[in-house]
C-alpha positions in Angstrom: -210.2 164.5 -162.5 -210.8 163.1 -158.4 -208.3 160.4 -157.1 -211.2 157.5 -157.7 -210.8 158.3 -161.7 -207.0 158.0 -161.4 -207.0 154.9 -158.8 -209.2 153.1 -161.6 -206.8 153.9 -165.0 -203.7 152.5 -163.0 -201.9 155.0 -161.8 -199.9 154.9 -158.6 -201.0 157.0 -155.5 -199.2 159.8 -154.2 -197.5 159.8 -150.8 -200.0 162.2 -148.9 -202.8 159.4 -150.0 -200.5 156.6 -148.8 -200.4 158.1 -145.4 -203.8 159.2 -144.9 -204.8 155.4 -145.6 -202.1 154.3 -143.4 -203.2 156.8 -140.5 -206.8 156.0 -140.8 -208.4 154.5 -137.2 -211.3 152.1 -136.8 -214.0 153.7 -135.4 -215.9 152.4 -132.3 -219.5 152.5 -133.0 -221.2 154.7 -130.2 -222.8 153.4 -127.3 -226.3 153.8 -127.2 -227.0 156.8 -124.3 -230.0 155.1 -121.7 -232.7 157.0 -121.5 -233.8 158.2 -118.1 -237.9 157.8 -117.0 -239.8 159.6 -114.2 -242.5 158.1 -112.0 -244.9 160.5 -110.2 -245.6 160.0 -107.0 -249.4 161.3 -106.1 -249.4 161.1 -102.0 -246.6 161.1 -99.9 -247.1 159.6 -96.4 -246.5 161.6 -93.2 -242.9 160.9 -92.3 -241.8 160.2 -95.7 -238.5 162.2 -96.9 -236.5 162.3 -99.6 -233.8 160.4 -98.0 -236.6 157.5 -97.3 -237.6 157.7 -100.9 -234.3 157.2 -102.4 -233.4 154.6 -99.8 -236.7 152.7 -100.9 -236.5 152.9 -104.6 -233.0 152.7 -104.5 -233.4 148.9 -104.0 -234.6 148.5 -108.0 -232.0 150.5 -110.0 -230.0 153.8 -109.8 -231.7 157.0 -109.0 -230.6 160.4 -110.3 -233.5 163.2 -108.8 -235.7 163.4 -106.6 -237.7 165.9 -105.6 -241.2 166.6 -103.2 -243.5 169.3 -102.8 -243.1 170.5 -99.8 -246.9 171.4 -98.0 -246.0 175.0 -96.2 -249.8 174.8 -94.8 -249.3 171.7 -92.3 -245.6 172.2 -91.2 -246.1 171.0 -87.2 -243.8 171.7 -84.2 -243.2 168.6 -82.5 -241.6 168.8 -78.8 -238.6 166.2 -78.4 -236.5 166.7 -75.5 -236.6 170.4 -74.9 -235.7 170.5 -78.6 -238.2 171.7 -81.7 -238.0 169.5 -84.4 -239.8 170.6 -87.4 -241.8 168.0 -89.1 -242.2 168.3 -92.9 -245.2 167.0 -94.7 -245.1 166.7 -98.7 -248.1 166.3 -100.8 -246.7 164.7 -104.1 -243.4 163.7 -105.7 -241.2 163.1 -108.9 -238.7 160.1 -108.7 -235.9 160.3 -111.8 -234.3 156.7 -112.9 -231.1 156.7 -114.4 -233.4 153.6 -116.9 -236.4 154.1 -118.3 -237.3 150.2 -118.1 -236.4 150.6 -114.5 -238.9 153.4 -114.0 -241.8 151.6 -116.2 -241.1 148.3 -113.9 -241.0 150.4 -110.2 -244.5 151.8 -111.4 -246.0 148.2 -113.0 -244.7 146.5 -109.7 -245.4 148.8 -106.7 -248.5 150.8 -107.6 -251.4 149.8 -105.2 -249.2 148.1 -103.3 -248.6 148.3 -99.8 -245.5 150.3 -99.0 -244.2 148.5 -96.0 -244.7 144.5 -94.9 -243.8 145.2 -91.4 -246.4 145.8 -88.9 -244.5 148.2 -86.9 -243.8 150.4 -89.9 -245.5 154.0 -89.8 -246.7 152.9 -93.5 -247.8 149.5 -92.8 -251.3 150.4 -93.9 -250.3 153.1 -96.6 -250.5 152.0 -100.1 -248.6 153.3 -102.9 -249.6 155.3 -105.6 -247.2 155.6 -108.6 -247.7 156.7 -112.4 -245.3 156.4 -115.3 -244.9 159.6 -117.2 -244.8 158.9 -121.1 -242.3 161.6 -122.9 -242.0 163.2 -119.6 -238.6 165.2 -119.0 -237.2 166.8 -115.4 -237.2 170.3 -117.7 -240.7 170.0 -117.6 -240.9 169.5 -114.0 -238.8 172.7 -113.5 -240.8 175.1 -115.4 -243.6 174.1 -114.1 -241.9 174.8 -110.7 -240.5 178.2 -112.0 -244.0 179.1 -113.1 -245.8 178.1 -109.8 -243.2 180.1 -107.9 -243.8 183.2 -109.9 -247.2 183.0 -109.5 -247.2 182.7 -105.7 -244.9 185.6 -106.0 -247.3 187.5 -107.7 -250.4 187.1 -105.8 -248.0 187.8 -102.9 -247.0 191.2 -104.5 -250.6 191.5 -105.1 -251.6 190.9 -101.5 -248.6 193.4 -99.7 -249.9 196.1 -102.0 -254.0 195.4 -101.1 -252.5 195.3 -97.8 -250.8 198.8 -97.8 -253.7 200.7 -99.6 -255.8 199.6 -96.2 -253.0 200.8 -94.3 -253.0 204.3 -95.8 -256.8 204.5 -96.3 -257.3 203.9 -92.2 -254.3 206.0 -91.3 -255.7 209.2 -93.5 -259.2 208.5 -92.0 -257.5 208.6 -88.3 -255.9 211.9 -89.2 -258.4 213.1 -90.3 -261.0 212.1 -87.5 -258.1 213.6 -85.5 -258.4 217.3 -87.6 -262.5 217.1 -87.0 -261.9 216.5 -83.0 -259.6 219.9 -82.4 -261.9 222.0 -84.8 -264.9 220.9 -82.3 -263.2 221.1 -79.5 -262.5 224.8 -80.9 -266.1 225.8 -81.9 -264.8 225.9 -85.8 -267.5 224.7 -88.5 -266.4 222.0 -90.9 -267.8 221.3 -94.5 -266.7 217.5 -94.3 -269.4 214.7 -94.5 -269.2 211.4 -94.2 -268.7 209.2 -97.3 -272.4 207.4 -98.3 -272.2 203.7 -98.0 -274.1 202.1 -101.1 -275.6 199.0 -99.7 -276.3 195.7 -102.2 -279.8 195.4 -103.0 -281.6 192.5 -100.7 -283.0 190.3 -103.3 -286.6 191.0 -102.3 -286.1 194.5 -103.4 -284.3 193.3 -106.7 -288.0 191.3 -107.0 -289.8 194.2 -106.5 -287.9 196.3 -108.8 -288.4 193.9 -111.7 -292.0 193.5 -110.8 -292.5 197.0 -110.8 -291.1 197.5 -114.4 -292.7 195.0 -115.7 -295.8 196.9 -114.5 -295.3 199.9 -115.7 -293.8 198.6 -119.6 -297.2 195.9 -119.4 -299.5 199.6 -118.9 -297.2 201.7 -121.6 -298.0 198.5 -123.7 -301.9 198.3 -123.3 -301.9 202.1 -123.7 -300.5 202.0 -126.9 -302.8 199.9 -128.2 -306.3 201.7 -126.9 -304.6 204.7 -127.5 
């Protein structure tokens, strides 16, 4: 019989049961855990840094991670002083919010909207261009990241080992070229002939090749018939 069928005929409840009731704590219910949005940032203006983003978007709520894609094809050299300072130009960005009504209100408020008032600001006449991701998580942004660097790495890969059959191919050719020389200069025959070169068709001679079959099957046809 369980301890709620002897509570209910009368009987007295042992000592362990006393103390667990005694001992029991009031629970706290749980606070609720805020959920963190992402805004995507489409363009990012020349000058623009991560250190200018956060201190920008700071100004609406608390940011956890940022990051921007880095454009390797227009990294400049600018000359200031006798020193090189290398000038880094990004071509899109993801902005993390510690609250997701924080994120949905940045992107409402500031999209299409100029980014600076000022007129002496470098992005007085640069608007911005934001987007609220729906369901979007920073995991998703870094395997997407993981998967664009191991493709890159790939066509690399692909690109060092196109490079280094060239390599081999001329330096066997020059070697050989090199062989051919000393058994002329010698007087010594040489069975070796150059490679043929198969040329693409021109497409007037692709014309002419389909004309001439169709020629030649319209003749087979007729004969057929007369036959």
């Amino acid at each position: 019989m369980d301890q709620s069928s002897n509570r209910d005929s009368g009987e007295e409840m042992t000592e362990p049961e006393k103390k667990d009731i005694n001992t029991n704590k009031v629970v706290e219910p749980s606070k609720k855990v805020k959920k963190k949005g992402i805004i995507y940032l489409s363009t990012i203006p020349k000058f623009m840094n991560v250190t200018k983003i956060r201190e920008i978007f700071s100004e609406y709520g608390k940011i956890d991670r940022v990051y921007l894609q880095l454009d390797e094809n227009e990294i400049q050299l600018a000359k200031h002083k006798k020193q090189k300072k290398i000038i880094k130009n990004f071509t899109e960005g993801w902005v993390e919010f510690e609250s997701k009504k924080v994120a949905k209100f940045v992107a409402t408020t500031l999209n299409n909207t100029q980014i600076s008032t000022r007129k002496k600001s470098k992005f007085y006449d640069i608007m911005w261009n934001i987007k609220y991701l729906h369901r979007f998580k920073w995991i998703h942004l870094s395997e997407r990241l993981a998967y664009e660097r191991a493709v890159h790495k790939q066509r690399l890969l692909t690109e060092i080992a196109q490079a280094k059959r060239e390599v081999n191919f001329f330096s066997y050719n020059v070697d050989r070229s090199k062989q051919l020389r000393k058994k002329s200069a010698k007087g010594e025959e040489t069975t070796f002939k150059l490679p043929e070169v198969k040329q693409r068709d021109t497409d007037g001679e692709i014309r002419n090749r389909k004309v001439e079959a169709h020629v030649e099957d319209r003749t087979e046809f007729l004969k057929s018939i007369f036959a």
